[in-house]
C-alpha positions as CSV (number, residue, x, y, z in Angstrom):
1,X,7.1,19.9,-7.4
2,X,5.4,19.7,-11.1
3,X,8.0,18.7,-13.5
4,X,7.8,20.9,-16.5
5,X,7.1,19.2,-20.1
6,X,10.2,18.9,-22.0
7,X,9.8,18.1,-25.8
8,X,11.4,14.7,-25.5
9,X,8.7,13.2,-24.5
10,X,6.3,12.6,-28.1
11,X,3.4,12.0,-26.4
12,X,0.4,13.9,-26.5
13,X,1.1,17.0,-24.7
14,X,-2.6,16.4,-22.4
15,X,-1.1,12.7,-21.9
16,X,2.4,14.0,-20.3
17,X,0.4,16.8,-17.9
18,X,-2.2,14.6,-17.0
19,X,1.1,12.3,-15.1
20,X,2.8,15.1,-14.3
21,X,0.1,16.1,-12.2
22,X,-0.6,12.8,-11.0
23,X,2.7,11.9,-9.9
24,X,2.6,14.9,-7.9
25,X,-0.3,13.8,-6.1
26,X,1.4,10.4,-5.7
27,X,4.6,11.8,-4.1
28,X,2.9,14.2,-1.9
29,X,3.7,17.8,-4.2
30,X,0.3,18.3,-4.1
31,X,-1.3,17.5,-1.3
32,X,-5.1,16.5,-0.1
33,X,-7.3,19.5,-0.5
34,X,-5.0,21.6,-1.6
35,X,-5.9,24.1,-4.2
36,X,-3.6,24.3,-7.9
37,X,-2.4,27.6,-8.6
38,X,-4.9,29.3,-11.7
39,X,-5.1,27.8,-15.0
40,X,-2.6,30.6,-16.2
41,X,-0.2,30.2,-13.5
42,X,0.6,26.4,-13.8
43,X,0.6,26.4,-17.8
44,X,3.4,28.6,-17.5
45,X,4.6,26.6,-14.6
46,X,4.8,23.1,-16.8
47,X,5.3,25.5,-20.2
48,X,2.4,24.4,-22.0
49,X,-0.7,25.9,-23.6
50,X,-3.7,26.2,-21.5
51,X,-5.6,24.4,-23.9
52,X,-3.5,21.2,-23.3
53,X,-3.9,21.8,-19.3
54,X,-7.2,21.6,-19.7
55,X,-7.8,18.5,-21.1
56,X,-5.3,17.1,-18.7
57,X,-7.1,18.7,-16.2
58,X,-10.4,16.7,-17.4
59,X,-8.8,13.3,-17.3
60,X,-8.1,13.7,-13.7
61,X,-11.3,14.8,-12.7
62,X,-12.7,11.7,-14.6
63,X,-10.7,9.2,-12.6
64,X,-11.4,11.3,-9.4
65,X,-8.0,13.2,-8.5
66,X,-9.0,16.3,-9.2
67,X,-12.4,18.1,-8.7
68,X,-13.0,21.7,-9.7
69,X,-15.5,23.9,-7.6
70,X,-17.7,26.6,-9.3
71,X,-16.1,29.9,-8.4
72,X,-12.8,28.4,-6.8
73,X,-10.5,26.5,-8.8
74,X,-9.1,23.0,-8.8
75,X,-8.8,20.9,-6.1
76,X,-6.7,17.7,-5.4
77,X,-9.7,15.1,-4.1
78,X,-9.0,13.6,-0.7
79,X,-8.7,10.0,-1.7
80,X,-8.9,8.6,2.0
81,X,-12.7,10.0,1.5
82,X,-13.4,8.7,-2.1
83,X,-16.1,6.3,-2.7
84,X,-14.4,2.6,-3.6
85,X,-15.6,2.7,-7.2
86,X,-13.2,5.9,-7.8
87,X,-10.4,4.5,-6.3
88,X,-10.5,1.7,-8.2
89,X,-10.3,3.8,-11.2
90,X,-7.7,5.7,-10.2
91,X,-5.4,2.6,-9.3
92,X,-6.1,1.3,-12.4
93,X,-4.6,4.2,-14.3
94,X,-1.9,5.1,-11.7
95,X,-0.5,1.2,-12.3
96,X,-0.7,1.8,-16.4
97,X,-3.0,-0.7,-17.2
98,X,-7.0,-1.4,-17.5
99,X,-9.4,-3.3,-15.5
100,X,-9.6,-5.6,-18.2
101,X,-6.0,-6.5,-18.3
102,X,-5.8,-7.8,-14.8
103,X,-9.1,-9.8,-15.6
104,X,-7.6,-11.2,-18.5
105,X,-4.7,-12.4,-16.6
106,X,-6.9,-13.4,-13.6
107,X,-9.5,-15.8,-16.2
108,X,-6.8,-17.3,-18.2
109,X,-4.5,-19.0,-15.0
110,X,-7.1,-19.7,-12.7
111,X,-10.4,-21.0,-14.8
112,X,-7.3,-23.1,-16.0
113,X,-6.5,-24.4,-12.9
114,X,-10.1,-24.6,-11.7
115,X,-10.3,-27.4,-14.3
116,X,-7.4,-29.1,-13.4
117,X,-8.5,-28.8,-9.7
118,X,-11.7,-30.7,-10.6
119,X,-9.7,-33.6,-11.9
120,X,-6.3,-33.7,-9.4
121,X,-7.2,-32.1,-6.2
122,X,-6.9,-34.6,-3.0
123,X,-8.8,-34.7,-0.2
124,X,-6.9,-32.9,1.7
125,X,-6.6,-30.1,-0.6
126,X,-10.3,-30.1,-1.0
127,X,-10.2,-29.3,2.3
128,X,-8.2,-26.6,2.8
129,X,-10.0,-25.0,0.0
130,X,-13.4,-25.4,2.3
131,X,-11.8,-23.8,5.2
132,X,-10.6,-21.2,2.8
133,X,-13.9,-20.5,1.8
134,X,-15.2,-20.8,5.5
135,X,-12.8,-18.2,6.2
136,X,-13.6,-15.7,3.8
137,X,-17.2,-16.0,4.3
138,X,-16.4,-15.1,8.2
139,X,-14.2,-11.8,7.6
140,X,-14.9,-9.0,8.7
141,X,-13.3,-5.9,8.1
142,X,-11.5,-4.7,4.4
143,X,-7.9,-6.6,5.6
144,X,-9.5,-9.6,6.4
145,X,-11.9,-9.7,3.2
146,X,-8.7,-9.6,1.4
147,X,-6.5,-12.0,3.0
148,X,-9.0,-14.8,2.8
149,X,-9.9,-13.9,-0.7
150,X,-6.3,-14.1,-1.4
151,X,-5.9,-17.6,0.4
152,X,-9.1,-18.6,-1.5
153,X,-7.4,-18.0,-4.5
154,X,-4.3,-19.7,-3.9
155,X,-6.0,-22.2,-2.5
156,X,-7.5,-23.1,-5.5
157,X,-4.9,-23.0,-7.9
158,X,-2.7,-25.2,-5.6
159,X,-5.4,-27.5,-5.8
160,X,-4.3,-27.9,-9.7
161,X,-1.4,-29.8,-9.2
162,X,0.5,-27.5,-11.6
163,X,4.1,-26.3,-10.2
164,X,4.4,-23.8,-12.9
165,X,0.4,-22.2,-12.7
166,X,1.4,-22.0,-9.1
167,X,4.3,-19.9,-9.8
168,X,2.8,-17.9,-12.4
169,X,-0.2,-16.9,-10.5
170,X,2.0,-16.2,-7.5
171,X,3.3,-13.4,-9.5
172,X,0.1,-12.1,-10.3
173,X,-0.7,-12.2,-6.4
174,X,0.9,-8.9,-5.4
175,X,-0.7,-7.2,-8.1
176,X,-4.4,-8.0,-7.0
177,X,-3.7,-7.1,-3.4
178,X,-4.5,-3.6,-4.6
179,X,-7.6,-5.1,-6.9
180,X,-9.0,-6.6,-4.5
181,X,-9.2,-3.7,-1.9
182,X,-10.8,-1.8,-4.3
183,X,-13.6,-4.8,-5.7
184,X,-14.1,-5.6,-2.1
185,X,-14.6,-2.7,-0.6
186,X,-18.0,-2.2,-3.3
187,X,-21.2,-2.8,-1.6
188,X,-22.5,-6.1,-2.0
189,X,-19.3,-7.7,-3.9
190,X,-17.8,-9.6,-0.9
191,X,-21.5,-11.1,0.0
192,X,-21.2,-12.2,-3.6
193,X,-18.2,-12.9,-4.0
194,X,-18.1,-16.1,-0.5
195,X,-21.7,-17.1,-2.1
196,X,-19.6,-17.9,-5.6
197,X,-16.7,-19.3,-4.0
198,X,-18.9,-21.9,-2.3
199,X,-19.9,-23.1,-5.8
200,X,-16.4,-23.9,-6.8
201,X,-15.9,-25.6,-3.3
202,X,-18.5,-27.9,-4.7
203,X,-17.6,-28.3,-7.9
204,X,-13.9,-29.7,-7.0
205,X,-14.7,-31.3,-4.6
206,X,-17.4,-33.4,-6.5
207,X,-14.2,-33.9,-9.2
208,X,-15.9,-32.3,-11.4
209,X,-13.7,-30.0,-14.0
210,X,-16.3,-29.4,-16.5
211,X,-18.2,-27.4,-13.6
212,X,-15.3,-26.4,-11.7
213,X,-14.0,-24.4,-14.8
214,X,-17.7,-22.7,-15.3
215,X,-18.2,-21.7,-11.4
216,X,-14.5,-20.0,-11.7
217,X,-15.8,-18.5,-15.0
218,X,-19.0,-17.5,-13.4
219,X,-17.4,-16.4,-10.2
220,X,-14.8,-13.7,-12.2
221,X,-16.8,-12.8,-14.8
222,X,-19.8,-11.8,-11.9
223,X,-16.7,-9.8,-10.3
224,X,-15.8,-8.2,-12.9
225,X,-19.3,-7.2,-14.5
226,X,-20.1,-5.9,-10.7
227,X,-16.7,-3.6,-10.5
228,X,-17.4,-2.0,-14.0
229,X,-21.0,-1.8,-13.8
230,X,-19.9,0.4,-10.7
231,X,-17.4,2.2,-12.0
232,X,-19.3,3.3,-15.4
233,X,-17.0,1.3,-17.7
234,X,-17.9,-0.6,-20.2
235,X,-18.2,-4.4,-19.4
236,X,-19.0,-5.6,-22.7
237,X,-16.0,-4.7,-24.6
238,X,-16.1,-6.9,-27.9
239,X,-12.6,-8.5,-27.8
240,X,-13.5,-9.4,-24.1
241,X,-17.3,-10.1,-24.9
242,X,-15.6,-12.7,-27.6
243,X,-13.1,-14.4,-25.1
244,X,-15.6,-15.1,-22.8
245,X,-18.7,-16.4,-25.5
246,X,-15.8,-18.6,-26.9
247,X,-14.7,-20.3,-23.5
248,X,-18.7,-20.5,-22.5
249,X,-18.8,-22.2,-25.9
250,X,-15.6,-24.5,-25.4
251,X,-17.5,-25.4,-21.2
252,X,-20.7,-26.6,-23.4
253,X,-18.9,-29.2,-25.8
């Protein structure tokens, strides 16, 4: 069922449809395929103007729930058929927060770690951060690209020595499950992704933190400009752009 708008909520009216809508794909209301009623039917079904409905409308279709077909009407996608790239988009906004946001959180604990890595790890850690790698670069399938990746990851961070980065990144963890799946699944990105992951190897394990900093920085920031080249964002956006100039900037001193 579509919860009608009630005027509680002070959002913009194209705002509140828009999640009505999209909860109602979420929780199964409106099912894969299926058809919305006419433009005039469901604007007095949520008790809005059609005007509103159709910018709502829009949004979805931009982030790929919705698709409308000349001469038929509006159609709820089939997301177990949408390319990766859409998906990702769509988690992104279903979860309430932007690709940048979860890069931002991503740079900050682990290039962090990455340098500490380069200075602490031992050698056993070094080489369970190897067979990480090894791992990763051996999966096949979605599941296993992600499991590794996420071992990878921890791997690495463990490597810092650092109780409490450990235990903020392992919050993060859950969070990415879903990023990954969707940066993973992009031709081209996992290839790239073990070929980057090797260079970090290499770095720590030489105790190097100046370089194992930059091959984390490189290895993210290559993720990232990959995932939002694909999905037709902008990867250059200026606060970001700054952040990463001014830690290029801080690797060079």
């Amino acid at each position: 069922m579509i919860l009608p708008v009630t005027g509680r909520d002070r959002r913009a009216l194209p705002d509140i449809v828009a999640e009505r809508l999209l909860s109602a794909v979420n929780d199964g209301s409106l099912k894969p395929g299926e058809q919305l009623p006419t433009e005039l039917e469901l604007a007095a079904q949520l008790g809005i103007g059609r005007t509103s409905l159709r910018e709502a409308i829009q949004r979805l279709r931009t982030i790929g729930v919705l698709e409308v077909r000349n001469g038929l009407g509006t159609f709820v996608v089939d997301r177990t058929r949408m390319e990766p790239v859409h998906s990702f988009v769509q988690w992104s906004v279903a979860n309430e927060f932007e690709v940048t946001e979860v890069f931002e959180a991503r740079l900050s604990l682990e290039v962090s770690a990455a340098g500490l890595a380069g200075e602490r790890a031992s050698e056993e850690e070094i080489a369970a951060l190897q067979a990480a790698a090894l791992r990763h670069r051996s999966a096949r399938g979605i599941e296993e690209l992600i499991d590794t990746d996420e071992e990878f990851h921890t791997a690495l961070v463990r490597c810092a020595g650092n109780a409490l980065v450990a235990r903020l990144y392992a919050m993060l963890v859950p969070g990415l499950r879903d990023f990954r799946r969707m940066s993973l699944a992009i031709p081209a990105s996992a290839e790239r992704s073990a070929h980057t992951h090797d260079a970090i190897v290499d770095a720590v394990a030489a105790h190097d933190p100046f370089q194992s900093r930059s091959a984390t920085l490189e290895h993210l920031w290559d993720l990232y400009s990959l995932v939002t080249t694909a999905a037709n964002t902008n990867p250059t956006d200026g606060a970001l752009r700054k952040e990463i100039a001014d830690r290029r900037a801080w690797f060079d001193d």
